[in-house]
C-alpha positions in Angstrom: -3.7 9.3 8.5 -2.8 10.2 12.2 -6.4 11.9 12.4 -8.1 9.3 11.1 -6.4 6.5 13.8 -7.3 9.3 16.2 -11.2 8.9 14.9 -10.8 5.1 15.3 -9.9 5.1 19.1 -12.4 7.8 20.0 -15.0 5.8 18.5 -13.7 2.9 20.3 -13.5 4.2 23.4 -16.8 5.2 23.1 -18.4 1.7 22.4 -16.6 0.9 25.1 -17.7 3.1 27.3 -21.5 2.1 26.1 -21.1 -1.5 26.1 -18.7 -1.5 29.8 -21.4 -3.5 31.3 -20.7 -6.2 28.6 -17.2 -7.0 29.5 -17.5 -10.4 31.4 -14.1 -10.4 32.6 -12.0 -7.2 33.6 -8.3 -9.8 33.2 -9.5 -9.5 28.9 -10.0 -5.8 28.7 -7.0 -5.7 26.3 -8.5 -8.1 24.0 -11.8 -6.8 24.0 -10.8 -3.1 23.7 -8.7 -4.5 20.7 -11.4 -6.1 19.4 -13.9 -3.1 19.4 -11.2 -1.0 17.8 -10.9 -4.0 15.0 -14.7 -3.4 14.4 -14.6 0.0 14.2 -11.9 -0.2 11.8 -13.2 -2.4 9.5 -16.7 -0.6 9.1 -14.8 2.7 8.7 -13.0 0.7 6.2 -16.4 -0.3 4.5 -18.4 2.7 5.1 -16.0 5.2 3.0 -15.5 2.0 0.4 -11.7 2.2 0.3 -10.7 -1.6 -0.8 -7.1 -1.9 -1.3 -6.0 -3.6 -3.8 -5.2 -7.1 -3.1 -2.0 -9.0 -4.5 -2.7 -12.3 -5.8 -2.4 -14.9 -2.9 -0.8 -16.9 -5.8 1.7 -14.8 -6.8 2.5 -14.3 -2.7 2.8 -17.9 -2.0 5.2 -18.5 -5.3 7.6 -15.7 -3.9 8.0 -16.9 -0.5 8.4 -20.8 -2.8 11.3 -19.3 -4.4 13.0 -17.3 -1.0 12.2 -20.8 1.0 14.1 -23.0 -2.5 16.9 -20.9 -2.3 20.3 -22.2 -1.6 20.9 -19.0 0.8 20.4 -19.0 4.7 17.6 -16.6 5.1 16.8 -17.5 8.9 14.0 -15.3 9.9 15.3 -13.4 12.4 18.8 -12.2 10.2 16.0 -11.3 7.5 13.6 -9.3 10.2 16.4 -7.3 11.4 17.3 -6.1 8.2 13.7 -5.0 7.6 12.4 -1.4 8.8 9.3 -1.0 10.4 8.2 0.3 6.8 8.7 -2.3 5.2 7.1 -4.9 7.0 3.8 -2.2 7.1 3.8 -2.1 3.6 4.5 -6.1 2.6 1.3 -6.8 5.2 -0.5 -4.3 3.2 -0.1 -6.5 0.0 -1.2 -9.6 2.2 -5.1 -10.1 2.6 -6.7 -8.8 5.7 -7.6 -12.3 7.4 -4.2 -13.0 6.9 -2.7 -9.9 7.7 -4.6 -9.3 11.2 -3.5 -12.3 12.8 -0.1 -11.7 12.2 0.4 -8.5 13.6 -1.7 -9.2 16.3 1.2 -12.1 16.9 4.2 -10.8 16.2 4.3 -7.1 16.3 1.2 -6.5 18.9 2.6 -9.8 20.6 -1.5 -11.1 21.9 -1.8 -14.8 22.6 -3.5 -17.3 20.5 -6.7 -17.2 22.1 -6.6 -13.4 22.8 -6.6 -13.4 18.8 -9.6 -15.8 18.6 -11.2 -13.3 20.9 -10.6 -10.5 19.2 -10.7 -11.4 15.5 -13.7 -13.7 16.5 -12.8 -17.2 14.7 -11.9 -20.5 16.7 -8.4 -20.8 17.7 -7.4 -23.2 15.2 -8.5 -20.6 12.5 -6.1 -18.1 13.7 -3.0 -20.6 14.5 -3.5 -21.4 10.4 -4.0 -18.1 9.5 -0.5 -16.9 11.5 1.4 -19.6 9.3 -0.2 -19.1 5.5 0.2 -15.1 6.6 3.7 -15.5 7.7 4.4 -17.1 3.9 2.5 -14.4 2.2 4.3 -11.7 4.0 7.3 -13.2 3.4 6.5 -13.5 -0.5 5.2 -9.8 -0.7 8.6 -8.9 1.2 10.4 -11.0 -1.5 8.2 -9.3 -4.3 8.9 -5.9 -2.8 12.4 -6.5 -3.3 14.3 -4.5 -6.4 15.6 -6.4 -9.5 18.9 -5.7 -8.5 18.6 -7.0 -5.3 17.1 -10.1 -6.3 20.0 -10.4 -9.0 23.0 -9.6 -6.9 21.4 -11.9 -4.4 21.6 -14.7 -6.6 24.6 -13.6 -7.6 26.1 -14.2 -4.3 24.6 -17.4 -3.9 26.5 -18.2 -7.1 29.3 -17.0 -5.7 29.4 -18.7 -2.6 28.4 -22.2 -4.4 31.3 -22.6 -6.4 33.7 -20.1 -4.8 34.1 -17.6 -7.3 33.3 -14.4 -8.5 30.1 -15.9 -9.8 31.1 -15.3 -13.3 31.5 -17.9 -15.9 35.1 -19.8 -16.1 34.9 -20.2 -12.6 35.3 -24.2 -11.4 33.7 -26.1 -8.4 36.5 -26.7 -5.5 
């Protein structure tokens, strides 16, 4: 894996190197570097035909339903700190690439709107949509990702704190 990222930023580096004399503005050289790596990426991607396996969108979307209907307080930052860098890499992986470029471009490689226009080469308004719907979906493959038993116990506490028992039956509202 490490060799083939290696791969990708040599080849980069080299269209960049090649195409120098096409960079218009030197203050952008992030976002165009970024975006010559993306291309390279993506017809690495579809030269040795590896297509992951997408997650239904569907399925996504009705996860983050249920973690956003809940009666728990799941602000995003208390749930992103209890989330390893591991995690997070794998729930994008479930989310669809348009999706899940734009978001990591955002919030983990923290670019700018229209840095991400730039590089991903859609209109800005494309990629502000595409931040929010991916934000739900990675939220619903993070929720999917999630154990039985941590779903259960979860709703368990929210029992719990409801009605201000143990969450077993017998238990009456205060």
């Amino acid at each position: 894996m490490r060799a083939d990222a290696e791969d990708a930023v040599q080849e980069a580096c080299g269209r960049a190197w090649l195409g120098l004399d096409e960079l218009r503005d030197t203050a952008k050289v992030r976002a165009w570097l970024y975006r010559i790596l993306r291309g390279v990426l993506s017809e690495t991607e579809e030269r040795s035909a590896r297509r992951r396996q997408l997650v239904s969108i569907t399925r996504l979307e009705e996860a983050h339903d249920e973690l956003v209907a809940s009666d728990g307080d799941m602000v995003f930052e208390e749930v992103a700190a209890r989330l390893t860098g591991e995690e997070v890499r794998a729930a994008l992986q479930q989310v669809p690439d348009d999706f899940a470029i734009v978001v990591e471009l955002h919030d983990i490689d923290g670019f700018k709107y229209h840095e991400i226009a730039e590089i991903v080469g859609v209109p800005i308004g494309t990629v502000m949509s595409r931040i929010s719907r991916g934000r739900r979906l990675l939220a619903g493959a993070v929720l999917a990702a999630r154990p039985a038993t941590a779903k259960d116990s979860s709703a368990q506490d929210r029992r719990s704190s409801r009605w201000g028992g143990s969450g077993t039956t017998g238990g009456g509202i205060r």
